[in-house]
N, C-alpha and C positions, 0 to 999 in steps of 0.2 A: 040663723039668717046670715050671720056673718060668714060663716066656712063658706057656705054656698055663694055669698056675692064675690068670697078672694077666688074659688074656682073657675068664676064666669072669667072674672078678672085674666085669672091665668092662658084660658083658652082664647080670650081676645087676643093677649099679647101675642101668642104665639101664630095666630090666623094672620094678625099684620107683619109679621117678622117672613112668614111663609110667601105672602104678598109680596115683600119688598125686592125679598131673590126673586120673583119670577118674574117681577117688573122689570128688574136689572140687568137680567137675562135675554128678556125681550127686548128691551132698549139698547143692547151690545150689537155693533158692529155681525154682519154676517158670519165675516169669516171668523171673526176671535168666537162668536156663539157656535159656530160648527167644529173649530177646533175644540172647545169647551166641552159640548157632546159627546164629538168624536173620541175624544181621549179616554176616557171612563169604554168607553165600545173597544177602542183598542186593547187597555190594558185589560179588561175580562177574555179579549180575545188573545193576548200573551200568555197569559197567566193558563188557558186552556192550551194551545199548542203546546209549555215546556213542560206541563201534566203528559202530554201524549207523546214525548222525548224521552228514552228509556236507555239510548245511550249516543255520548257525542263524545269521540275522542279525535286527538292529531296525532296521529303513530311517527308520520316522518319518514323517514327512508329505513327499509327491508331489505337488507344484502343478501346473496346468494353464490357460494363458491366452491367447486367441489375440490380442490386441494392447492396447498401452496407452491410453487416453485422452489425447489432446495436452488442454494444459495451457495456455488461451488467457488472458491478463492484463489488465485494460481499460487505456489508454493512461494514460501517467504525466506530470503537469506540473511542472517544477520551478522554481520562483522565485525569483531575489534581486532583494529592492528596496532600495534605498536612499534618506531621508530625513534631511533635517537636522532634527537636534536640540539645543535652549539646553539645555546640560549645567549654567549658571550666569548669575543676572541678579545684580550688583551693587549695590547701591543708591548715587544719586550721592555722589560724594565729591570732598574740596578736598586737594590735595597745593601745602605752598607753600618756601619758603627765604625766608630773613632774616637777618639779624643777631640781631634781636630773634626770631625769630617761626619755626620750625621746624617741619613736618610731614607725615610718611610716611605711606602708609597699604598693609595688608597683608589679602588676600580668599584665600580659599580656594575648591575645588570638586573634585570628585570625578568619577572615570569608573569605574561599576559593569561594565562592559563592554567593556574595552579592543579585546580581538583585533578584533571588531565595527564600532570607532570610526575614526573616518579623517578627514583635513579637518580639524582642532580648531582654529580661530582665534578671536582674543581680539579684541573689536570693542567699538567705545567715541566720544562725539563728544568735543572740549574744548571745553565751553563759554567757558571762559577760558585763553589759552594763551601763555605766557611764559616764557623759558628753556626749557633744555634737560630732557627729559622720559627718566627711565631704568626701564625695566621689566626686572625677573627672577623667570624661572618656576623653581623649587625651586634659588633660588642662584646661576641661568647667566643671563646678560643677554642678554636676549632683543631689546630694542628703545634704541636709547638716542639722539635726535634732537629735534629744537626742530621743534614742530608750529607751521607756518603759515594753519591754517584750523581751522575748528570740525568740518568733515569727516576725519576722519580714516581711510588703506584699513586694512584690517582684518591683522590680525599672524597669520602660521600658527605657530604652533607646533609644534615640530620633535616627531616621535614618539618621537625617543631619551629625551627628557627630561619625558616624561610619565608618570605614575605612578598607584595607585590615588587618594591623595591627593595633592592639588597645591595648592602655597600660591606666589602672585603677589603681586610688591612693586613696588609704585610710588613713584618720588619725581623731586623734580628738582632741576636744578643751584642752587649757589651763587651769591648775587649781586656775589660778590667785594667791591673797595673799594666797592660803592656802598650804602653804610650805608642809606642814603636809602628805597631799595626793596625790592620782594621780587617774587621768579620765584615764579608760581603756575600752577597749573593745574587748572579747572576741570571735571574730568573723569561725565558724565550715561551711560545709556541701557548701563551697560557692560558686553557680556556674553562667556559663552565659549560658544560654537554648534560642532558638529562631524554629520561625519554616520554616521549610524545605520544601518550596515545589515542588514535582515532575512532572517536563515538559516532561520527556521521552517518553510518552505514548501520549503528544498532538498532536504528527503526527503519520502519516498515507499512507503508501505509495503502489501502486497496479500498477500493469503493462497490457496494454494490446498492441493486433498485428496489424498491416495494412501491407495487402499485396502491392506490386507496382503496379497492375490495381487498388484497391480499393484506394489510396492515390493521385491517379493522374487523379480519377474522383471524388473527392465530394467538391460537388458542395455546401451543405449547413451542421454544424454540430450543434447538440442542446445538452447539460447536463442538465439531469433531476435529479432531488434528492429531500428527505424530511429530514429535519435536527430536530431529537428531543434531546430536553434539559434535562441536568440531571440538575436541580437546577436553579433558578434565575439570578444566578451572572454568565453569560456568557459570553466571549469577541469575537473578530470578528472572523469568519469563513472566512480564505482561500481556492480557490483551485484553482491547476498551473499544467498545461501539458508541460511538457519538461523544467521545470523550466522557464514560461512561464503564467504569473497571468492571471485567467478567472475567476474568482469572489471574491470577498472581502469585506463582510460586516456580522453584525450584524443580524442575520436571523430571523424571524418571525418564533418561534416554531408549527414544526407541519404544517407547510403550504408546499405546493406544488412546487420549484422550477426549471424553465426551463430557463435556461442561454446559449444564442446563444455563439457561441466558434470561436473562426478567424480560418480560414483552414490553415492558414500561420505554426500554432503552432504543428500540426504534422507532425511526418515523418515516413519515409519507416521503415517496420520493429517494433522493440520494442518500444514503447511511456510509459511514465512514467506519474501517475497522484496522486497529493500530495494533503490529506487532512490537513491541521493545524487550529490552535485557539492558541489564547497566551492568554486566560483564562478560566477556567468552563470548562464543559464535556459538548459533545456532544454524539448520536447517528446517526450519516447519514444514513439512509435506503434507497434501490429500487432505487440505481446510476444506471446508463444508459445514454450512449452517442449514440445517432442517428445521421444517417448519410442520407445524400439526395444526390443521383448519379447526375453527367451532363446529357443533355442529350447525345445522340451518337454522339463520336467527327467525324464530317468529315470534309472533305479537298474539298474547292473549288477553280481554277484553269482558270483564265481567259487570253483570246489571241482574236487576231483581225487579218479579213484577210480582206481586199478592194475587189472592183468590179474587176478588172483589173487581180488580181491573183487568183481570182476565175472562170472569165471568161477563163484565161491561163487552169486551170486546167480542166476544162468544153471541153476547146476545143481538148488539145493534152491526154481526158480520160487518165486523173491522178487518182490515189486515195488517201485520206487524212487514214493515218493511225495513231493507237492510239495502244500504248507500252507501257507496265508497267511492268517493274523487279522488281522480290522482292530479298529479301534476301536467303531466304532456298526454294530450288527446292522439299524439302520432305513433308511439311504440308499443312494442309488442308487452302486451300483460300477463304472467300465468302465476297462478295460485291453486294452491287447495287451501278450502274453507272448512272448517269445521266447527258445527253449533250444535252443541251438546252429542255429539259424538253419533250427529247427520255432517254427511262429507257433501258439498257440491264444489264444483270444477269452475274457477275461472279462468275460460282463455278468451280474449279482445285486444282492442288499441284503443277503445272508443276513451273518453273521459273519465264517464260513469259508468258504475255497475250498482244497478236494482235487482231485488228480487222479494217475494215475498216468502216472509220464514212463518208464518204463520202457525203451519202445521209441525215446526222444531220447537217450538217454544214452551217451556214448560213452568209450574206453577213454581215459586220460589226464584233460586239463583238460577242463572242462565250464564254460558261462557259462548265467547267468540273467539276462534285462534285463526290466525293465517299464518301461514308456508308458504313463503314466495317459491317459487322457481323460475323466476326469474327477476332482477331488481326492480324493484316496485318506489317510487315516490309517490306517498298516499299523506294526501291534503288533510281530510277530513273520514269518519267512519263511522255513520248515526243508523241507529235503531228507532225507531219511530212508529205510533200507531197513526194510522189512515183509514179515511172514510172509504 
């Protein structure tokens, strides 16, 4: 008796509880009770359309290009000259020793340009020339000897011991017990000469273009060039696209060179290409950058439908439709399609392109490829079953 009265029990509760939603329901505002409905209708009605969505993709943009423009450079000269240059002229001066009578004298000069500089000798006549004569460049004794003529050869200066600034002291010997006299020396005309050489002209710089289809197909790039030498003493050949090094070495004069290039190193638009040497002259003749297109980019597109939803559409004569939006409704569109290795032809400007693949489509995986031939901006690209 009791089980039986908790079950009556239980079924009341639940009849008023049942009651209370429909009261609640009915008591709600029109439009919250239609939205309320509504949404339950909606979502079995989503939930059914992205069941009959079998493929939705956004491909983007499909380039198309049948070869790249080679890339021809005008020949490139590279120069080093070399000239001597007076880094410093001295004005005459008397250096003497005495007993009585003492005097040194100390000159400066400077080298704005070191790495450049080469050859740096200190040259000078003695007009009057007695005892022993001692020269030191920043401290280290550079020349220390009794001049016999008024011609004097000219003094190299070691490049260990040259500096931004450089201070030269001249003096000369003691005349010992000979009270009597003095060592002098007469020194005119006295300078420091070295030679100068100019890097300005060891670069080299030319520009050329890459359009956005041609940059965003090449697939392979080659620099060709012949590098002839002015002279023997030649140092290593650079050359950098975009500040970006693709060759560096010591060239074989006169030979043929072809130096593959990373695609990485160019870009859309202007590209900069730098000839240098840090020593000798060159000649670079008959530069040319070739270029090797991809093939035609296309887009392939895979989805899978079972036995069960293919037999559904078989039975209730569905069809499988295939959609492609592009971007611009005004240009000219051309493709080949191919769906499981059935070809159909797109040529329009419209927006959309429909068709129905029904009779392509087979049980399992399914492919979609396109082949533009011509550039394609495609928005969206769905497969979809329809009533």
């Amino acid at each position: 008796m009791k089980k039986s009265q908790t079950g009556i029990n239980a079924a009341v509760l639940v009849a008023i509880i049942a009651g209370l939603i429909i009261l609640y329901i009915l008591f709600l505002p029109s439009v919250e009770r239609e939205e309320l409905l509504e949404g339950e209708v909606k979502k079995s009605k989503a939930a059914s359309e992205e069941e009959n969505i079998l493929l939705k993709e956004f491909p983007g943009r499909l380039d198309i290009i049948k070869d790249i423009e080679d890339k021809t450079i005008p020949n490139v000269f590279l120069f080093e000259t070399t000239n001597a240059k007076e880094l410093e002229r001295i004005n005459p001066f008397i250096v003497r020793s005495g007993w009585f009578d003492k005097k040194a004298r100390e000159a400066s000069f400077k080298i704005d340009d070191s790495e450049n500089i080469d050859n740096v000798l200190l040259s000078f006549a003695a007009k009057k020339h007695k005892g022993i004569l001692t020269i030191k460049l920043n401290g280290e004794v550079i020349f220390e000897n009794e001049v016999l003529s008024e011609t004097v050869e000219p003094i190299r200066l070691k490049r260990s011991l040259l500096k931004a600034d450089n201070a030269l002291e001249f003096s000369v010997s003691s005349v010992g017990i000979k009270f009597w006299s003095t060592n002098e020396y007469s020194l005119e005309n006295v300078r420091v000469i070295g030679d100068l050489t100019d890097r300005s002209r060891q670069e080299a710089l030319n520009v050329f273009s890459l359009k956005g289809e041609e940059f965003f197909n090449i697939e392979k790039a080659t620099l060709k060039f012949v590098p002839y030498c002015k002279g023997i003493d030649v140092g290593v050949l650079e050359v950098s696209i975009n500040s970006k090094n693709v060759f560096s070495a010591v060239p074989v004069c006169e030979d043929a060179y072809r130096q593959v290039v990373p695609t990485g190193v160019f870009e859309v638009g202007s590209n900069n290409i730098i000839f240098k040497t840090n020593r000798g002259s060159y000649s670079v003749e008959q530069i040319k950058l070739e270029f090797e297109a991809k093939e035609t980019k296309t887009k392939v597109f895979f989805f899978e439908i079972n036995e069960t939803k293919l037999d559904e559409i078989e039975k209730e004569n569905k069809d499988i439709t295939l959609t492609i939006e592009f971007v611009n409704g005004d240009e000219e569109k051309r493709a080949d399609i191919n769906i499981n290795d059935h070809l159909l032809s797109l040529d329009q400007e419209d927006k959309f392109y429909s068709k129905n693949i029904k009779d392509k489509i087979r049980e399992g995986n399914n492919f979609i490829e396109i082949r533009p031939r011509t550039e394609l901006e495609i928005v969206e690209i769905r497969v979809e079953v329809e009533d």
